[in-house]
N, C-alpha and C positions, 0 to 999 in steps of 0.2 A: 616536297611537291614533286613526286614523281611519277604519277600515274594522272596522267590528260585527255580528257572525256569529250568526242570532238562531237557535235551533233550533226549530221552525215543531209542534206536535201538539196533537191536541186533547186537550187532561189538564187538571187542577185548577191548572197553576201558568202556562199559556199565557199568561193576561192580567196575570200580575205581570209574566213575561218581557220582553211586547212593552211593557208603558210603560218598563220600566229600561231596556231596549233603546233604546228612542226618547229617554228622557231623554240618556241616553249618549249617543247620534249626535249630538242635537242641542247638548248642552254643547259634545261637541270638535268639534263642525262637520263629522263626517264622512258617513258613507255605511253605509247600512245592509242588511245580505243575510240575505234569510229564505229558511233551509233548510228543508224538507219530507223528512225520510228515510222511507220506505216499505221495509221488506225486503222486499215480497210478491211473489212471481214464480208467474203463472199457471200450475198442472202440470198432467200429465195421469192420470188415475186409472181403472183398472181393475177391474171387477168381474165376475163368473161371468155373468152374465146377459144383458149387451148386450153384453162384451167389450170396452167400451171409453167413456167420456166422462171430457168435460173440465167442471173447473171451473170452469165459465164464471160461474156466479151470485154466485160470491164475490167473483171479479173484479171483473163490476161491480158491489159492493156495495163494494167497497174503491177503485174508482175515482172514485165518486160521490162516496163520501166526502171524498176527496181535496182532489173538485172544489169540493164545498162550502167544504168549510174556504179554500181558497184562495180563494175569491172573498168570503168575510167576510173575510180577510186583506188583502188587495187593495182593500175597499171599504174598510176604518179606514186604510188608509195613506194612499186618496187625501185622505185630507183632511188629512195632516200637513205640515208644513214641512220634512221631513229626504227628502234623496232615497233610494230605496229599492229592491232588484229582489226577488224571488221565483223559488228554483232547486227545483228535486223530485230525489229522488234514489232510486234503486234500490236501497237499500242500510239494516244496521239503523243506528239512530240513533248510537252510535257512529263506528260506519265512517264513515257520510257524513258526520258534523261530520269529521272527522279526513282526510275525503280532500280536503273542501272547505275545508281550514283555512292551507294555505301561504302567504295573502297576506290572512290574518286576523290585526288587530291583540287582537283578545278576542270569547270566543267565551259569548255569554249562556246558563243553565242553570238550570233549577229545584234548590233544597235539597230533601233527606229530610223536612223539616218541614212538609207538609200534604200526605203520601201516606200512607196507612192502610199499604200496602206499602212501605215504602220504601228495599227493593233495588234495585226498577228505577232510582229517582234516584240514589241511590249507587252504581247499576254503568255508569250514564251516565256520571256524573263521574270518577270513579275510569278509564274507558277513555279518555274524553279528556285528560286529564291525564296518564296513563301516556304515549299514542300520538301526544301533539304536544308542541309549544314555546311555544303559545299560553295568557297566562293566560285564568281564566274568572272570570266575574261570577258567581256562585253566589245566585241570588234566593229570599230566602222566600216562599214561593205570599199568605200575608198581606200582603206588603209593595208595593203597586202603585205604586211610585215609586223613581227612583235621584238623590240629595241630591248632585251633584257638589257645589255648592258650601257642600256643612256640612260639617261636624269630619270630621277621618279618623285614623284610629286604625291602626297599626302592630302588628302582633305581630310582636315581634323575639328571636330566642334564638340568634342568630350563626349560623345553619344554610345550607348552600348553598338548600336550599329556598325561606328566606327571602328571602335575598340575592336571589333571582329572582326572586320577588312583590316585592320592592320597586322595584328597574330595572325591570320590564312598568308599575309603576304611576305610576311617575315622571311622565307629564303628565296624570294624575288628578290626583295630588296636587298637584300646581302650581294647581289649581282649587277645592282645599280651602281654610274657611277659617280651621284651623287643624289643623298636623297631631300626634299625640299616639305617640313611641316605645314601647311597652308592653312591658317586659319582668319576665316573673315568675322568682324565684329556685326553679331546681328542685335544687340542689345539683348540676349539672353544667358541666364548660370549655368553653368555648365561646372560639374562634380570635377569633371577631369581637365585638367587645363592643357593648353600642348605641350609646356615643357616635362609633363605625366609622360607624354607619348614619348618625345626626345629621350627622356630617361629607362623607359622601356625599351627602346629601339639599343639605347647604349648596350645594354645589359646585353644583347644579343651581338652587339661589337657592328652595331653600325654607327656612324656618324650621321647628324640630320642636321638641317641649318631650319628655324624657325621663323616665320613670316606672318606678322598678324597686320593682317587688311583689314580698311575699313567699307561697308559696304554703301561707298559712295554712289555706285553704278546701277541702272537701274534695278539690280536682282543679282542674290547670290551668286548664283551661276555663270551672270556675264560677270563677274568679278572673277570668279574660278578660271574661268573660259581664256579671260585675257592673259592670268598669270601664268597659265602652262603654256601659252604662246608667248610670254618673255622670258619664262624660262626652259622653253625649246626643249619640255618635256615629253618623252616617250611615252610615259602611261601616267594615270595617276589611280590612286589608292582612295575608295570612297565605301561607306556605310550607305545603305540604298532603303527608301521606303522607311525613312524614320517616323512618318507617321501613317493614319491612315492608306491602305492603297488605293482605296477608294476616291480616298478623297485628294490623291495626289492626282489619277484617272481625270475626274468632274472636274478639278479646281487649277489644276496643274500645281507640280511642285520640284524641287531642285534634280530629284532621282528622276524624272520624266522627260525635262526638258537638256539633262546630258544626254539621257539614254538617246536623245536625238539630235543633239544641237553639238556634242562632244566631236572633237575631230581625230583623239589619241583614243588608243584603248584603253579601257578603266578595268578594273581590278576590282570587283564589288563583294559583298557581304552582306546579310539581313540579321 
């Protein structure tokens, strides 16, 4: 995991992003690329009267911008220890994490949890996770810090989903320092059990202590929820949108209600 894909706007959750972002680079020693997606494309508009102007005012009102933010960007980074570049992209925030993403080992994002709206954060995520292979750091806008080396917590229910957030997180967790399998009893089979996971994790020469809850509490999640608050865990490790997204969107479902209700950063996968 050495290349960190930080998605660059000016919103409420910008400055959690870029310290987990930097904590990240710098625990795994890598290299860190801050994205700028812009959809804006100057048009031209027509009206009865002159027949014809452009909008130019918006333009530059949206290039300025731009340029502002990238040069406070630019100015916090020069004083970091992590090496760093800065790409702009023509494109909305989606598309450009996703076209920028082929030779991204994780790609940083804001949670639901400190936008009054927060569809846009969850149609962010939810596209990049549909439209790559890259997991994401999913960051709470309160949280300006990322703990590689505290507790990491597992959410395990034998789903490919899961199985996929835990292989992307494999050399996080090697920097944990202790890792915690969490699996809650929903009354369903599951191919893979967790001690599948723990022996997978061994093989890579980690240690994991296994934890099967039952899910006495009103909903998976607040069972989740409570455990990585007893176990004063840093992040945890989760499979996202196991089923429908649709119908996690309409009906709500476990990956919807962390993406906003979660107070640690999670570590996700599709």
């Amino acid at each position: 995991m050495k290349s960190v894909l930080l998605y660059v706007n000016d919103d409420t959750g910008l400055e959690a992003r870029l310290q987990a972002a930097l904590d990240v680079t710098r625990a795994v020693g890598g290299h860190l690329h801050c994205l700028r997606a812009n959809p804006y494309n100057p048009q031209m508009a027509f009206d009865g009267v002159t027949g014809m102007s452009v909008v130019y005012d918006v333009a530059k009102l949206t290039q300025e911008a731009d340029q502002k933010l990238r040069a406070e960007i630019e100015g916090r980074l020069a004083d970091e220890d992590v090496p760093w570049d800065y790409q702009e992209a023509n494109a909305s925030p989606a598309r450009g994490l996703s076209r920028n993403s082929a030779l991204a080992d994780l790609i940083v994002l804001s949670s639901a949890s400190g936008d009054k709206d927060n569809v846009l954060p969850l149609g962010i995520l939810g596209d990049v996770l549909f439209n790559t292979h890259v997991p994401v750091l999913v960051q709470p806008d309160g949280v300006k810090k990322f703990d590689a080396a505290g507790p990491a917590v597992v959410a395990w229910n034998g789903s490919f989903e899961a199985g996929n957030a835990l292989r992307a997180a494999v050399s996080m967790l090697h920097l944990a320092s202790t890792v915690h399998i969490l699996t809650v009893d929903e009354d369903k089979d599951h191919d893979l059990p967790p001690l599948a996971a723990s022996e997978y994790l061994s093989r890579h020469g980690i240690t994991s202590e296994i934890h099967s809850m039952s899910a006495k509490k009103p909903s998976v999640e607040a069972v989740l929820l409570s455990t990585i608050d007893a176990l004063k865990a840093s992040y945890m490790v989760m499979g996202a949108y196991g089923q429908s997204r649709a119908r996690e969107f309409l009906f709500g479902g476990v990956t919807r209600s962390l993406f906003r209700d979660c107070q640690v950063p999670l570590i996700v996968s599709h």
